[in-house]
N, C-alpha and C positions, 0 to 999 in steps of 0.2 A: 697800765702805767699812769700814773694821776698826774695830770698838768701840773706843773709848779712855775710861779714867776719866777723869769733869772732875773740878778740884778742887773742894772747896766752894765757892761766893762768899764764906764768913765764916769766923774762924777758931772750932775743936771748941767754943771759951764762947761764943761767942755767942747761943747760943740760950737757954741757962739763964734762968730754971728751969726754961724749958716741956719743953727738949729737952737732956739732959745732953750732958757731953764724951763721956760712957761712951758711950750711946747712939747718938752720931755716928761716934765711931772704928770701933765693932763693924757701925753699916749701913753706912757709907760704905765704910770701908776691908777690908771681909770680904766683907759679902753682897752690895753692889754691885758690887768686885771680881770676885766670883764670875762671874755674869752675864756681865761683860765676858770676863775669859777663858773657859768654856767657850761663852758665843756664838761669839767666834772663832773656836775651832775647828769647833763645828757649822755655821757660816756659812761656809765654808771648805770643809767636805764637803760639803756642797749645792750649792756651786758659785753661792753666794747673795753671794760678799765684794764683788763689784762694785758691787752694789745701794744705794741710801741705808736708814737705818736704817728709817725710815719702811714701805717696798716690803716689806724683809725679813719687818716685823710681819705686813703685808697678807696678802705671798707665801705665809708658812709658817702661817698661821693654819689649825688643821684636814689640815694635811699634813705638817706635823714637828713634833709638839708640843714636842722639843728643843728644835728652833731657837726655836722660837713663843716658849714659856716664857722662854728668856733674854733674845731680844730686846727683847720687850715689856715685862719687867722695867729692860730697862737704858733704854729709850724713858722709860716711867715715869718709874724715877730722875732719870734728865738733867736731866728737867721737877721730880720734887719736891724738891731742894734749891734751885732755884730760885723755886719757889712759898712759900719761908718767907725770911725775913729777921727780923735784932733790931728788936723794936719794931715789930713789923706787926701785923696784925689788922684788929679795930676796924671802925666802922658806917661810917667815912668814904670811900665807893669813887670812884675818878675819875669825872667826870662821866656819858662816854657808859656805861660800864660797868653804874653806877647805874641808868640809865634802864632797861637793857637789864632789869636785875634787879627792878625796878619791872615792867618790861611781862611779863615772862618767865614769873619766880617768884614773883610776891608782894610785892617786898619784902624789903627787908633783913633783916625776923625769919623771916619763912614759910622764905626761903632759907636760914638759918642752923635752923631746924629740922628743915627735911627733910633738908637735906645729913647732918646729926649723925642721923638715923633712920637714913640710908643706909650711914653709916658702921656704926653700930649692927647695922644689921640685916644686917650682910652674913656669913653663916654662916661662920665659919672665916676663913680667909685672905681676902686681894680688896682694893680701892679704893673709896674715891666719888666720884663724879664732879662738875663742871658742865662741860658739852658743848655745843658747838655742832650743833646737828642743822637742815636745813633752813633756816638763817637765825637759827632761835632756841635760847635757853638750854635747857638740861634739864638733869637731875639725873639721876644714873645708878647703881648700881652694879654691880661688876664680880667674878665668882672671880676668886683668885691673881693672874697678872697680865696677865689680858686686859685691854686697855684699850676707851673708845669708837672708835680708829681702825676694829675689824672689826665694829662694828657700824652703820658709815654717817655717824659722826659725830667732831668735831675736840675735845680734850678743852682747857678753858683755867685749870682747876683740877683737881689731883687729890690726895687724900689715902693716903698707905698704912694701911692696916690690918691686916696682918702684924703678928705679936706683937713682933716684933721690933722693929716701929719702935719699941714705947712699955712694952712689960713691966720694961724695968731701971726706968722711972720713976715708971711707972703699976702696975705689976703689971698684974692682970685689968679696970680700971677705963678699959673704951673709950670711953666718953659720955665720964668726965672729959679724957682724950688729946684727942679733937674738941673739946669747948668748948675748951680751949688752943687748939685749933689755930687756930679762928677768930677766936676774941676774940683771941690776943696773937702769931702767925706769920706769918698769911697776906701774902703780898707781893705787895699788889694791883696793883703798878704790873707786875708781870710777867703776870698777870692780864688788865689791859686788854693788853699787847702781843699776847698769843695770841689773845686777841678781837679786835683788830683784822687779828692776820693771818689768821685763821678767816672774817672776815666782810668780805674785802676784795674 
């Protein structure tokens, strides 16, 4: 199956102030880009293009770091422009979602803690997670752009942490990038979708 860029769901302002136009045109349209074309071709010389995106991550994990790297990054991507939305965040999560996070993590604050620790503490480049692992939530992080797919687990939130996502706006300030991201982006309604198709 051949990568293709999606577009955004929103149009470059929408996300302002948390996430500039700048921010958006240079990830979306450059470094996402990127990903998708030289995946292409690395999936393509592996003899991997038939595959779903999904497989390709699994497949090459540890056997083409090429391939690995770009796929997984575009897997990423696909999912984090749709994990923010204008006007999202905030403590009020769909019901089952809620409970999950209640039973899971603690709670609405413990999980907005730890997640922002994980983003925090992920040395260098990488993600943070919430995962579905075995039935339940967990919290994860990740280098570069490995995701939870190769670790056994289904990702239904992920944040980037590449300088990229956040330096035009934040410069060096990653705690402040994370609290944005949960207090005023996250798009929980895409959130519960992947938990429910994780946990169906």
């Amino acid at each position: 199956m051949a990568f293709t860029l999606p577009d955004l769901p929103y149009d470059y302002e929408a996300l302002q102030p948390f996430m500039s136009k700048e921010t958006l045109e240079y990830h979306h349209d450059k470094h996402h880009k990127a990903y998708v074309d030289k995946g292409n071709d690395l999936a393509a010389e592996a003899g991997m293009d038939g595959l779903s995106l999904e497989e390709i991550v699994k497949q090459s994990h540890r056997k083409n770091p090429g391939l690995f790297n770009n796929a997984a990054q575009h897997y990423n991507h696909v999912h984090f422009w749709k994990w923010m939305k204008k006007d999202g965040g905030g403590t009020s999560l769909p019901g089952k979602l809620q409970s999950a996070v209640d039973s899971d993590l603690g709670g609405y604050e413990k999980f907005k803690a730890d997640f922002i620790a994980a983003g925090v503490g992920q040395f260098g480049s990488g993600w943070a997670w919430i995962a579905v692992k075995d039935g339940k939530l967990e919290i994860m992080k990740t280098p570069n752009g490995e995701n939870p797919l190769v670790h056994g687990a289904t990702p239904i939130l992920g944040v980037d942490v590449w300088e990229h996502s956040y330096y035009i706006d934040y410069r060096n300030a990653r705690p402040k990038y994370l609290e944005a991201f949960v207090d005023s982006l996250i798009n929980w309604d895409y959130v519960l979708e992947m938990y429910e198709a994780a946990t169906a």
